[in-house]
C-alpha positions in Angstrom: 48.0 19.8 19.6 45.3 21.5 21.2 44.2 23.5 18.4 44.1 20.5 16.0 41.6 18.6 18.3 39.9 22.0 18.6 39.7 22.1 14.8 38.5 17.9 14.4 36.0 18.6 16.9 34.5 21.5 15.0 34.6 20.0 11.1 33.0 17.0 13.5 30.6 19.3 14.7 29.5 20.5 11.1 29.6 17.1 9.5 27.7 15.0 11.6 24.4 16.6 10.6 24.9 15.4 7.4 25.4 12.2 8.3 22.3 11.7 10.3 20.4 11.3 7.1 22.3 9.6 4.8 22.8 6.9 7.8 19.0 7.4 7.8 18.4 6.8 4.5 20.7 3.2 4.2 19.4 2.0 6.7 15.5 2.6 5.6 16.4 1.4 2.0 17.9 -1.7 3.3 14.9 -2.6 5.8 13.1 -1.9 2.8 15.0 -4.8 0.6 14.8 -6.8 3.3 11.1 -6.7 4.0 10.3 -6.9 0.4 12.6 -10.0 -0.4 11.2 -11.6 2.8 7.7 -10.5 1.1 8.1 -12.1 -2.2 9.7 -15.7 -0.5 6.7 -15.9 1.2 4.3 -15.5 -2.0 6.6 -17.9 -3.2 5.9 -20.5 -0.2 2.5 -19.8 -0.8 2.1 -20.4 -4.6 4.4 -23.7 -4.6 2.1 -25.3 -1.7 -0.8 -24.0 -3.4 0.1 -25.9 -6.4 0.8 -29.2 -5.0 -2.5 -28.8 -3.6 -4.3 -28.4 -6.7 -1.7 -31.7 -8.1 -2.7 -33.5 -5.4 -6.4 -32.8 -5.8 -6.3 -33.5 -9.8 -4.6 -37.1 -8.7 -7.5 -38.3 -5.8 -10.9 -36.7 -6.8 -13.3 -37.8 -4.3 -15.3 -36.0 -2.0 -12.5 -34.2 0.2 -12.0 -32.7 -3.4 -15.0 -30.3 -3.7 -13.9 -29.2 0.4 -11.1 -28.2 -0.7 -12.3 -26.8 -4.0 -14.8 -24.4 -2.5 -12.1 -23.3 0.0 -9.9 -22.1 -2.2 -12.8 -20.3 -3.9 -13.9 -19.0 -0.6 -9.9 -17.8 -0.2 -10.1 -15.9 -3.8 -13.5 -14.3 -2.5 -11.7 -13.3 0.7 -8.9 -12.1 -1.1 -11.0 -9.8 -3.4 -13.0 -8.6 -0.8 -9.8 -7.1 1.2 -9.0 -5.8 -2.3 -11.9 -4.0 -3.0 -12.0 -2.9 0.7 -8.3 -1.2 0.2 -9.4 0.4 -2.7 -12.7 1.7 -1.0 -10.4 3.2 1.9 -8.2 4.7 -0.4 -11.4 6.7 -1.8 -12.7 8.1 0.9 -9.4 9.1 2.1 -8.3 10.6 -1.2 -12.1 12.2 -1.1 -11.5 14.1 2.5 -8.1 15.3 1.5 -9.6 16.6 -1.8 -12.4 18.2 0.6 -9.8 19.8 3.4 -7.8 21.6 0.6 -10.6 22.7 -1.4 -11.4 24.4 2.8 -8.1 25.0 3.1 -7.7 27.3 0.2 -10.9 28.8 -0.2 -10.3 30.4 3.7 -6.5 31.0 3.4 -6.1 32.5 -0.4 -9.0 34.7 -1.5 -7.7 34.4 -5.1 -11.2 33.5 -7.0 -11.1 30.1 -7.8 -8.1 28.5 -6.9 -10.3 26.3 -4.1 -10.6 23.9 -7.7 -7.2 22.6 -6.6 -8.9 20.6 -4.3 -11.4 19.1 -6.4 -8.1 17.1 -8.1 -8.2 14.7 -5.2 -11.7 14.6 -4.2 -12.5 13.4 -8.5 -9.7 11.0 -7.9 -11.4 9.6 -4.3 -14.5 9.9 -5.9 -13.2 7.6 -8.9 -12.2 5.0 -6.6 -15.2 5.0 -4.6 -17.4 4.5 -7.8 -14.9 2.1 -8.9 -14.8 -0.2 -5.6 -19.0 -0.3 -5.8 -18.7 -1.2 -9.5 -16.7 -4.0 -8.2 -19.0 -5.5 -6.3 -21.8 -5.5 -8.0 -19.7 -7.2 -10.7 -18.9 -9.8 -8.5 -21.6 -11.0 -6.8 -23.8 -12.5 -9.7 -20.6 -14.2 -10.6 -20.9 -16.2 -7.1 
């Protein structure tokens, strides 16, 4: 009896690693369908109110019409702006990680050319960067 708890205790022992992250896993894949369907309900919310607005507004022009009219606009510039903002973040990070391994391997490897690998990234951040101020001057005679 003593040699079989011995014996549960030790294949226990060895399977409990395991186990660790595949528990791990379910339970990060399952936060993650959560927050995403809680996500897309609330776009949901979001777009139904957003309609009625614009019903009600096509029913009762007036005055209170252009208010809301130009918030809404002043929402969609908002909106953009943290867009393009993003995007510009992602650049420069992209751009400095790019940078650090183009460092990174021209010091550690003295194999002739192989810092290149880091121009990859830094082209990519680069891309964005151009990309984000292309953006905005694209947008502004349009306001």
């Amino acid at each position: 009896m003593n040699s079989l708890a011995m014996e549960l205790a030790q294949s226990i022992m060895y399977v409990a690693p395991l186990l660790v992250p595949i528990v791990g896993s379910i339970a990060l894949f399952g936060f993650l369908a959560v927050a995403t369907w809680a996500d897309s309900r609330r776009k949901e919310r979001e777009a139904f109110f957003r309609h009625e607005l614009l019903k009600k507004i096509a029913e009762n022009p007036g005055s209170n019409a252009d208010q809301v009219m130009q918030l809404l606009r002043q929402e969609e510039t908002d909106r953009l702006e943290r867009m393009r903002n993003g995007i510009r973040l992602g650049g420069w990070v992209t751009l400095g990680v790019g940078i650090g391994v183009m460092l990174l391997l021209s010091q550690l490897v003295r194999v002739s050319g192989l810092w290149a690998v880091g121009a990859i990234p830094a082209l990519i951040g680069a891309a964005l960067l151009v990309h984000t101020f292309g953006m905005v001057r694209r947008a502004v005679p349009n306001r």
